[in-house]
TORKOL-4160 file (C-alpha; in steps of 0.2 Angstrom, whole numbers, padded with zeros to 4 digits, m for minus):
321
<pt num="1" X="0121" Y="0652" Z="0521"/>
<pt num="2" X="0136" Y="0662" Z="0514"/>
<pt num="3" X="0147" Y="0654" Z="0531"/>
<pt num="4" X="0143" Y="0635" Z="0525"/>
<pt num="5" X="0148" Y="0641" Z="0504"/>
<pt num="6" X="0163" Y="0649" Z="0508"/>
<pt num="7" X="0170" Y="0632" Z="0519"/>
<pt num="8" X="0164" Y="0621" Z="0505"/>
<pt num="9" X="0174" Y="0633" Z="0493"/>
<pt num="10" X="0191" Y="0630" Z="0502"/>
<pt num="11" X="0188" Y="0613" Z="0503"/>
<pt num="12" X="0186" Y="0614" Z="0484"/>
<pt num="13" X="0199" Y="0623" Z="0484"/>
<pt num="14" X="0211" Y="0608" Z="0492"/>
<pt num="15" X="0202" Y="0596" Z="0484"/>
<pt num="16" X="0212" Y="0601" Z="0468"/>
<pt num="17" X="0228" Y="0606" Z="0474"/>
<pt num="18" X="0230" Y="0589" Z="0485"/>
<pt num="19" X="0238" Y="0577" Z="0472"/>
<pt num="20" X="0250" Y="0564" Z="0473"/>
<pt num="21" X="0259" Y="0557" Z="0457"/>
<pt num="22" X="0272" Y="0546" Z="0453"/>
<pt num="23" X="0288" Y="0555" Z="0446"/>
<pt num="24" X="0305" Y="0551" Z="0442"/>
<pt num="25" X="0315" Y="0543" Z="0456"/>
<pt num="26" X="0333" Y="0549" Z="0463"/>
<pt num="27" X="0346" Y="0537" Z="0462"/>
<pt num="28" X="0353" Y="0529" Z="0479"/>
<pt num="29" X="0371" Y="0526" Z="0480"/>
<pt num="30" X="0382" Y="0517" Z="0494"/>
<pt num="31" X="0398" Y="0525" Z="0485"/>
<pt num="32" X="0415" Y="0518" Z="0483"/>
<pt num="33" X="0422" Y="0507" Z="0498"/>
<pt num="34" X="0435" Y="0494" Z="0498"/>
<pt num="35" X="0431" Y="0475" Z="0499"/>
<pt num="36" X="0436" Y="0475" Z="0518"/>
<pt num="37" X="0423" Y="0488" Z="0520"/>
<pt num="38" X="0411" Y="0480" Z="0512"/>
<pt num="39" X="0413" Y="0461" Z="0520"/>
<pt num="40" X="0415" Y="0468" Z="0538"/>
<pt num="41" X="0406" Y="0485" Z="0541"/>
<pt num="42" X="0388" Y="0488" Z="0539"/>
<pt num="43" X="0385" Y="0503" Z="0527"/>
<pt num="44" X="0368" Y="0514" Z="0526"/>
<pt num="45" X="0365" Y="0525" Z="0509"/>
<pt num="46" X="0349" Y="0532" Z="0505"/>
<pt num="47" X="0338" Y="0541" Z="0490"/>
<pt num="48" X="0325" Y="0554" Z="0494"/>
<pt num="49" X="0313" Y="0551" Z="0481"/>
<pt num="50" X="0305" Y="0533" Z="0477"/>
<pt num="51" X="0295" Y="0541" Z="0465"/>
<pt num="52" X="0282" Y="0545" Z="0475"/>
<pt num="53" X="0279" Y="0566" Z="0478"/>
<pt num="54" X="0264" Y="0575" Z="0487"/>
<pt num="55" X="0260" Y="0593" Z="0487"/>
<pt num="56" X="0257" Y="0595" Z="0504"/>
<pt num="57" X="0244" Y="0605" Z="0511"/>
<pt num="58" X="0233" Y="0591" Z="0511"/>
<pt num="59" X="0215" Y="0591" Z="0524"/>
<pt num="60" X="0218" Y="0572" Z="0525"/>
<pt num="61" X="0217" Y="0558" Z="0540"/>
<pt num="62" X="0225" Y="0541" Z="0535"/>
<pt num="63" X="0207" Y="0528" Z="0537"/>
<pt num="64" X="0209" Y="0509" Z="0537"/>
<pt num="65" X="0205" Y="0508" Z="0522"/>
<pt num="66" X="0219" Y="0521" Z="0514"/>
<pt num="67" X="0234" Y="0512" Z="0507"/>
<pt num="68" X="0252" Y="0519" Z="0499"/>
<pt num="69" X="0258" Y="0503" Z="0492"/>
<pt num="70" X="0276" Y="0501" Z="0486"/>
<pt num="71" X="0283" Y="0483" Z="0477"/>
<pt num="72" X="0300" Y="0485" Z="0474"/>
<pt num="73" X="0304" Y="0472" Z="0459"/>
<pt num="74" X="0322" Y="0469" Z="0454"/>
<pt num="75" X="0321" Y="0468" Z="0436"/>
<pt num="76" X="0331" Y="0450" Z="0431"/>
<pt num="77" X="0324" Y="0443" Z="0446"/>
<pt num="78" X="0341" Y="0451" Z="0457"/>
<pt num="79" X="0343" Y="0449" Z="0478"/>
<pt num="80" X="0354" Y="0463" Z="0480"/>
<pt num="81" X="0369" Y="0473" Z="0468"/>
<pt num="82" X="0378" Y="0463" Z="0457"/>
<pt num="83" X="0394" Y="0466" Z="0451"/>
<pt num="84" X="0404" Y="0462" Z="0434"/>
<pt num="85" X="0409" Y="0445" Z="0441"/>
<pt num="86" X="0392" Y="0440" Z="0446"/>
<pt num="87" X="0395" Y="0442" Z="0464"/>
<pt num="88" X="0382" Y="0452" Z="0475"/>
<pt num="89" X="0381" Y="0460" Z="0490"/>
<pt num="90" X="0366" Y="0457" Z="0501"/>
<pt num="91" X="0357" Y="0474" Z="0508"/>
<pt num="92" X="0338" Y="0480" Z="0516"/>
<pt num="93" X="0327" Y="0493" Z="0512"/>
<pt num="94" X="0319" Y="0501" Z="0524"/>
<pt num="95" X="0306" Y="0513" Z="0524"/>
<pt num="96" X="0311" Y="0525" Z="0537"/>
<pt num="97" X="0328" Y="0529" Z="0545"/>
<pt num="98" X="0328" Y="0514" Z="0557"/>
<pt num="99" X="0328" Y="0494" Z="0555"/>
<pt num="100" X="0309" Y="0493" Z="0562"/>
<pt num="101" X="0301" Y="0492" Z="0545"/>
<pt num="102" X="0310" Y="0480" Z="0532"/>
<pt num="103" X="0302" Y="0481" Z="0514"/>
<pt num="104" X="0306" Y="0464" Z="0507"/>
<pt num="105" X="0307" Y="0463" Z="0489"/>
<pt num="106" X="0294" Y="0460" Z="0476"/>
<pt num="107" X="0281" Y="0462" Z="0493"/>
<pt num="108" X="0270" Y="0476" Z="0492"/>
<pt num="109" X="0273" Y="0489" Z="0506"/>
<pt num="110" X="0260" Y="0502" Z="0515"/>
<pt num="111" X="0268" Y="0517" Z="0518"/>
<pt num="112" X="0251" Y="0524" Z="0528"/>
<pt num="113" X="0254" Y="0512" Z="0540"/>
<pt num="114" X="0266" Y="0514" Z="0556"/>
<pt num="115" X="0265" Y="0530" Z="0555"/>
<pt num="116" X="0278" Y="0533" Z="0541"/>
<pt num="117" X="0266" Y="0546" Z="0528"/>
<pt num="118" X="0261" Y="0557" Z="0543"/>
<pt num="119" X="0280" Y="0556" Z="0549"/>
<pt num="120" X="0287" Y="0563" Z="0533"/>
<pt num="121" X="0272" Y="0576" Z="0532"/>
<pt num="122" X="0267" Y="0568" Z="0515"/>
<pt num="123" X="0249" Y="0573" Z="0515"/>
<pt num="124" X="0249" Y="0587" Z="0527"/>
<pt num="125" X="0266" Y="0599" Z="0526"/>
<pt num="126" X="0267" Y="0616" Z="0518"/>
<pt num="127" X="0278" Y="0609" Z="0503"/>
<pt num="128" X="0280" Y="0597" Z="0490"/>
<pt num="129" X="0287" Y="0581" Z="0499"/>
<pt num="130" X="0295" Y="0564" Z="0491"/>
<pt num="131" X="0295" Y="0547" Z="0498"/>
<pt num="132" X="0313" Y="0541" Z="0504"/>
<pt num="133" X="0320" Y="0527" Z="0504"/>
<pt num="134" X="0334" Y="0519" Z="0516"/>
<pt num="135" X="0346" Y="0505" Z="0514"/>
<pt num="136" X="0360" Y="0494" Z="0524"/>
<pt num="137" X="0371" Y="0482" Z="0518"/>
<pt num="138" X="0372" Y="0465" Z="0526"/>
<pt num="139" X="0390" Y="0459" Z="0534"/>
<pt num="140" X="0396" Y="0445" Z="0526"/>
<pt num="141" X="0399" Y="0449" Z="0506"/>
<pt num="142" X="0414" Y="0443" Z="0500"/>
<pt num="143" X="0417" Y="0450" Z="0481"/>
<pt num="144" X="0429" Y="0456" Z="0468"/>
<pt num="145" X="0429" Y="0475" Z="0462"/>
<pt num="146" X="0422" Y="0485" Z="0449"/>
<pt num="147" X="0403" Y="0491" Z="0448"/>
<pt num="148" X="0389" Y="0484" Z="0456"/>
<pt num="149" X="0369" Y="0488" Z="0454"/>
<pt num="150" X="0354" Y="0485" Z="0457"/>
<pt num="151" X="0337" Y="0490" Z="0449"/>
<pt num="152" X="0320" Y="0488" Z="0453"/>
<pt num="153" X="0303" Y="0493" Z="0447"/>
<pt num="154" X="0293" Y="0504" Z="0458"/>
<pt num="155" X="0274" Y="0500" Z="0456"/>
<pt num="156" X="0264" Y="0514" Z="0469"/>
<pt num="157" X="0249" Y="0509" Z="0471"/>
<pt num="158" X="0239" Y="0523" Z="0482"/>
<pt num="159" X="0220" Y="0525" Z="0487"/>
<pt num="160" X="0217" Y="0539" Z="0501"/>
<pt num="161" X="0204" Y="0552" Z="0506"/>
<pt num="162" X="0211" Y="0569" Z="0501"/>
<pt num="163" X="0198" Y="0580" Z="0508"/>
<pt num="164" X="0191" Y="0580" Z="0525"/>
<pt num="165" X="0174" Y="0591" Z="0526"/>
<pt num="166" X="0160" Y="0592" Z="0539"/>
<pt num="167" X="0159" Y="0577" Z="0551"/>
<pt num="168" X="0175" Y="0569" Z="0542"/>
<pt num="169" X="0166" Y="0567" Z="0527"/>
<pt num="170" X="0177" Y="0562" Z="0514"/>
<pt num="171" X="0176" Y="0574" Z="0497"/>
<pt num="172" X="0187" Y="0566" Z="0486"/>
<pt num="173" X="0198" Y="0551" Z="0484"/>
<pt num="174" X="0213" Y="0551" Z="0474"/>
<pt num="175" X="0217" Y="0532" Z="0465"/>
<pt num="176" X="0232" Y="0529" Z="0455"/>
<pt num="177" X="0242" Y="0516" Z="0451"/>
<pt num="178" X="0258" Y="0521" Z="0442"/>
<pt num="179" X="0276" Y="0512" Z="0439"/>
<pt num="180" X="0295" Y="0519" Z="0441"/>
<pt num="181" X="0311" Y="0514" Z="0442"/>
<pt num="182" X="0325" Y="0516" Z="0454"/>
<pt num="183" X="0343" Y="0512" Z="0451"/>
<pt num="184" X="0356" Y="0507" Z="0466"/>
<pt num="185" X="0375" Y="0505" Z="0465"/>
<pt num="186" X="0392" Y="0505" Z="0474"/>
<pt num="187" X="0408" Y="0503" Z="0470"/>
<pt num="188" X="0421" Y="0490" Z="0477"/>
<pt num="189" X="0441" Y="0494" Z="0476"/>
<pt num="190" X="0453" Y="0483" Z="0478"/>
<pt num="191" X="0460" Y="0483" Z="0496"/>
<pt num="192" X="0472" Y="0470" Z="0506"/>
<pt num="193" X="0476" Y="0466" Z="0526"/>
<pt num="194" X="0493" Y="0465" Z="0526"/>
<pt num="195" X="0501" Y="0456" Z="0543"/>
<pt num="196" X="0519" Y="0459" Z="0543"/>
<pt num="197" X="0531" Y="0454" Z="0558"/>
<pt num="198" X="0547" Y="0463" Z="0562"/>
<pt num="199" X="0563" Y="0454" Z="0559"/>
<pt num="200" X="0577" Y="0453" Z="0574"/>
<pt num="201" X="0593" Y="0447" Z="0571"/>
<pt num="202" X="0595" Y="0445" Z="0592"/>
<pt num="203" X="0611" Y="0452" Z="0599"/>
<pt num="204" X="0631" Y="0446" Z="0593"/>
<pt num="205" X="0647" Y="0451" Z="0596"/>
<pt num="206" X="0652" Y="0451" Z="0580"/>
<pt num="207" X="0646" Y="0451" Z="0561"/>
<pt num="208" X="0647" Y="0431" Z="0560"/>
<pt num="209" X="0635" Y="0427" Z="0577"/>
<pt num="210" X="0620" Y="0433" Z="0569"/>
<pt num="211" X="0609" Y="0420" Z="0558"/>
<pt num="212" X="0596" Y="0422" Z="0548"/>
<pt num="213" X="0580" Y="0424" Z="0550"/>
<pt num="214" X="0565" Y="0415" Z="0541"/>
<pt num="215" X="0548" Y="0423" Z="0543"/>
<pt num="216" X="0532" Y="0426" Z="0531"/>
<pt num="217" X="0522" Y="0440" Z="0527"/>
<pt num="218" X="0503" Y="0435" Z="0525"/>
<pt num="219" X="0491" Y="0446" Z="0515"/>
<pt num="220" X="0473" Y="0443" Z="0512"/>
<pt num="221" X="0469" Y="0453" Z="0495"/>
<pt num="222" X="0452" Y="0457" Z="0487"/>
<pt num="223" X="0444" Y="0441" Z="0480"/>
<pt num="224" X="0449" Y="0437" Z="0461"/>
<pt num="225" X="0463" Y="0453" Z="0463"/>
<pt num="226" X="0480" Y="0451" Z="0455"/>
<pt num="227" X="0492" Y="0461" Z="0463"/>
<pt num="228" X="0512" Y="0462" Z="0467"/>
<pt num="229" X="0521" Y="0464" Z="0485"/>
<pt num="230" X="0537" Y="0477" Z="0487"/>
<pt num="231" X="0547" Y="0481" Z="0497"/>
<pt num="232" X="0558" Y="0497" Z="0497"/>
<pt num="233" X="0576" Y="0500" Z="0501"/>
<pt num="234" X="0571" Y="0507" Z="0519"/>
<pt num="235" X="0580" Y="0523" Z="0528"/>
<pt num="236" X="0597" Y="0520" Z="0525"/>
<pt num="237" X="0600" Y="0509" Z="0510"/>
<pt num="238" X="0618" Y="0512" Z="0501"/>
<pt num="239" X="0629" Y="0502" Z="0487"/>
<pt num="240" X="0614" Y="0492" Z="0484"/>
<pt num="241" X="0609" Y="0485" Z="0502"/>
<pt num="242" X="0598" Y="0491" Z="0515"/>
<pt num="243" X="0606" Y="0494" Z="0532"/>
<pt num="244" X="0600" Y="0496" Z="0549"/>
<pt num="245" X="0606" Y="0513" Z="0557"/>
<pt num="246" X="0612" Y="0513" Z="0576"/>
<pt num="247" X="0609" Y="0533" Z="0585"/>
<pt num="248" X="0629" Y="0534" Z="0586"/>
<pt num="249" X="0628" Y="0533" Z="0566"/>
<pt num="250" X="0636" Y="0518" Z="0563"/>
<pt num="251" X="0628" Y="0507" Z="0549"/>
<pt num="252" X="0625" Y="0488" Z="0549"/>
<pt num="253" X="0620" Y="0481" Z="0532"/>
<pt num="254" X="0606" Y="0467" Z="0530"/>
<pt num="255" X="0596" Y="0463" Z="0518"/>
<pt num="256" X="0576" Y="0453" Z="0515"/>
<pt num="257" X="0577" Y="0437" Z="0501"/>
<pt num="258" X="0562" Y="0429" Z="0492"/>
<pt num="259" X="0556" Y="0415" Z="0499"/>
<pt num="260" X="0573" Y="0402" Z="0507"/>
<pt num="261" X="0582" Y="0409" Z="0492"/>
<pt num="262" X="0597" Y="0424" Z="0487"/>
<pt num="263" X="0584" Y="0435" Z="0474"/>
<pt num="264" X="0583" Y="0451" Z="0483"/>
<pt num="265" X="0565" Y="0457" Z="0488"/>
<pt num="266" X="0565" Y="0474" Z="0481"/>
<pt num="267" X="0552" Y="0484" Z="0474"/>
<pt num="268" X="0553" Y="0488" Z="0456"/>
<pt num="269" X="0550" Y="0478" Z="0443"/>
<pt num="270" X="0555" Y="0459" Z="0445"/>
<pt num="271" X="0563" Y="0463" Z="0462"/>
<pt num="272" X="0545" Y="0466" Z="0466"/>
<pt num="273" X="0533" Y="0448" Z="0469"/>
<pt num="274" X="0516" Y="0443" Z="0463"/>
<pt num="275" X="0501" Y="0434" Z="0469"/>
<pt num="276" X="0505" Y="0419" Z="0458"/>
<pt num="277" X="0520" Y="0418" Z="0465"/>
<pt num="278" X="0514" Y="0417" Z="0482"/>
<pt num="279" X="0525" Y="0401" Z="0492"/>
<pt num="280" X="0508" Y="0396" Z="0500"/>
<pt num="281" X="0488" Y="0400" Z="0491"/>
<pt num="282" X="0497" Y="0407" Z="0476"/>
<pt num="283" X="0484" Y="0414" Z="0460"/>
<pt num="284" X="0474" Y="0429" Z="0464"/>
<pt num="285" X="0467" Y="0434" Z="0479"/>
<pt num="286" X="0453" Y="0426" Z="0487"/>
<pt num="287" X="0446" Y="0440" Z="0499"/>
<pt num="288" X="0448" Y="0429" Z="0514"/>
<pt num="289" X="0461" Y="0418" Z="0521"/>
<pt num="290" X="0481" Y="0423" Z="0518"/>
<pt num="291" X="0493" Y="0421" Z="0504"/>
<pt num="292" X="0508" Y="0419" Z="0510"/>
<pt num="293" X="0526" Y="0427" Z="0506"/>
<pt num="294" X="0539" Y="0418" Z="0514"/>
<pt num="295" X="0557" Y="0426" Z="0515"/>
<pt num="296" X="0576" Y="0424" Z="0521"/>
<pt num="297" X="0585" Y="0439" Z="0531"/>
<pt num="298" X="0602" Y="0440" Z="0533"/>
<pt num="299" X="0617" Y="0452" Z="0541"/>
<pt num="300" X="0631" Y="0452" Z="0525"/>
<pt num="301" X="0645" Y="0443" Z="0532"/>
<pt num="302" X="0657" Y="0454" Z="0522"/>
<pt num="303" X="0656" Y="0469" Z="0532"/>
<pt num="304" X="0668" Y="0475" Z="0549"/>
<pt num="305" X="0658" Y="0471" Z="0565"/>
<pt num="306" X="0652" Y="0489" Z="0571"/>
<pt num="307" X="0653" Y="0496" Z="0587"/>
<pt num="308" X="0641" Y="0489" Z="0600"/>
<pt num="309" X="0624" Y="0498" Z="0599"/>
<pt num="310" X="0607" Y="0492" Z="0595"/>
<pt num="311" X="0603" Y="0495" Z="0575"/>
<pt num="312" X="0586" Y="0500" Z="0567"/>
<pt num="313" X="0578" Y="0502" Z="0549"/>
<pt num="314" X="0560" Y="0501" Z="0543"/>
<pt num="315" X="0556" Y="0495" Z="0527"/>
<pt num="316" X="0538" Y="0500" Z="0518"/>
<pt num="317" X="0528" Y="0485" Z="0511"/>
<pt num="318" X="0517" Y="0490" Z="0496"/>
<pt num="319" X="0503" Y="0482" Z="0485"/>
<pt num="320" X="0502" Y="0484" Z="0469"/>
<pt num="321" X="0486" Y="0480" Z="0459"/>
């Protein structure tokens, strides 16, 4: 008789120490990523704890008829992070580390399903253990910068046999049905793809054979970003103009105009242009499709023809937001 008392005793004993509760959750963050990133790459973030935490050491097996429910509720009725614009970017929760299991919003998920409670080792580790959560953003968002969140209320909703005795007899059953919130956010910077061509003069015997060259420069900024475009005075600017350098060290002066005009494109101040005064899709950025810059490039006639050689310069193009 003493063999039988001391099991039951232990069981007891595991009985009260195998509790789940509902707790505060950790806040899941994407971080800070440019609007390029966020439009085109899919990005993964995480929280482990949705408010759900275990002590472990539990003498369970998941039955049929044990649930962990999760409903994930965006307050303000949400479908994914809004920023201060009103913009949002679409993203999934998952409820392990793959894409197998979705959890779609305000749906109730089981978490004692698929394997996902014993995975963790919820019930049945040797430590206190939280419920993760895992997310990935959808391609496709096109927004402006700044803040974006999401929040949702976590109802948990659990009923489970937390004691196993003789025959699988169930000893106790734990029910509680308890609320949280969670909190997820990323932050967008502004961000721009620049296409810039190079600019050739050709080949001419002397300074008065070369013509100008009329090109663009397209840029496809962060949607509703105002910015300016630059352009510095290259590697071997002197007396006010930039000039192309040839490896004998002789010097060929040129310089880059806005648009088909004689205004200098530099990059300070007014030399320098903005998004409004873009010659084509002028205003703010749109996040897709170019602005474009158009511009006038030109060999100064009043210079001596230098010695034959070819001639190089780069010139940086910065963004200014």
């Amino acid at each position: 008789m003493k063999r039988p008392l001391a099991v039951l005793a232990l069981l007891l004993t595991a009985q009260v120490q195998a509790q789940c509760a509902v707790v505060a959750t950790t806040p899941a963050s994407f971080g800070s990523l440019n609007s390029t990133q966020v439009r085109n790459v899919v990005q993964s973030a995480s929280t482990s704890n949705a408010g759900l935490q275990c002590t472990g050491s539990l003498l369970s097996l998941l039955a049929s008829d044990d649930h962990f429910y999760a409903t994930f509720t965006p307050v303000g009725g949400t479908s994914g992070l809004v920023g201060p614009t009103g913009d949002v970017i679409a993203y999934t929760l998952y409820a392990n580390n793959t894409t197998s299991f979705a959890i779609n919003r305000n749906q109730r998920y089981d978490f004692a399903r698929n394997g996902i409670i014993d995975a963790l080792g919820l019930l049945n580790g040797t430590s206190p253990k939280s419920v993760p959560i895992y997310l990935k953003s959808l391609i496709g968002s096109n927004v402006a910068a700044g803040l974006y969140q999401e929040s949702f209320v976590v109802e948990w909703d659990i009923n489970y046999c937390y004691g196993i005795g003789l025959l699988g007899a169930c000893l106790g059953r734990q029910i509680l049905k308890q609320s949280t919130s969670l909190t997820i956010n990323l932050t967008v910077t502004n961000d721009c793809q620049i296409t810039t061509p190079a600019i050739s003069f050709g080949s001419a015997p002397v300074i008065s054979g070369f013509t100008a060259v009329n090109q663009s420069i397209n840029l496809s900024c962060t949607k509703g970003s105002s910015y300016t475009v630059g352009l510095d005075d290259g590697q071997n600017a002197a007396g006010g103009r930039r000039r192309m350098k040839s490896s004998a060290n002789n010097y060929l002066a040129y310089d880059i105009f806005k648009s088909a005009g004689t205004q200098r494109w530099g990059m300070l101040s007014s030399a320098r242009r903005a998004s409004s005064d873009a010659d084509i899709n002028p205003g703010a950025g749109t996040g897709t499709g170019s602005q474009v810059f158009n511009y006038n490039a030109k060999v100064y006639s009043d210079q001596a023809t230098p010695p034959a050689g070819t001639y190089l310069d780069s010139v940086i193009l910065d963004v200014q937001f």
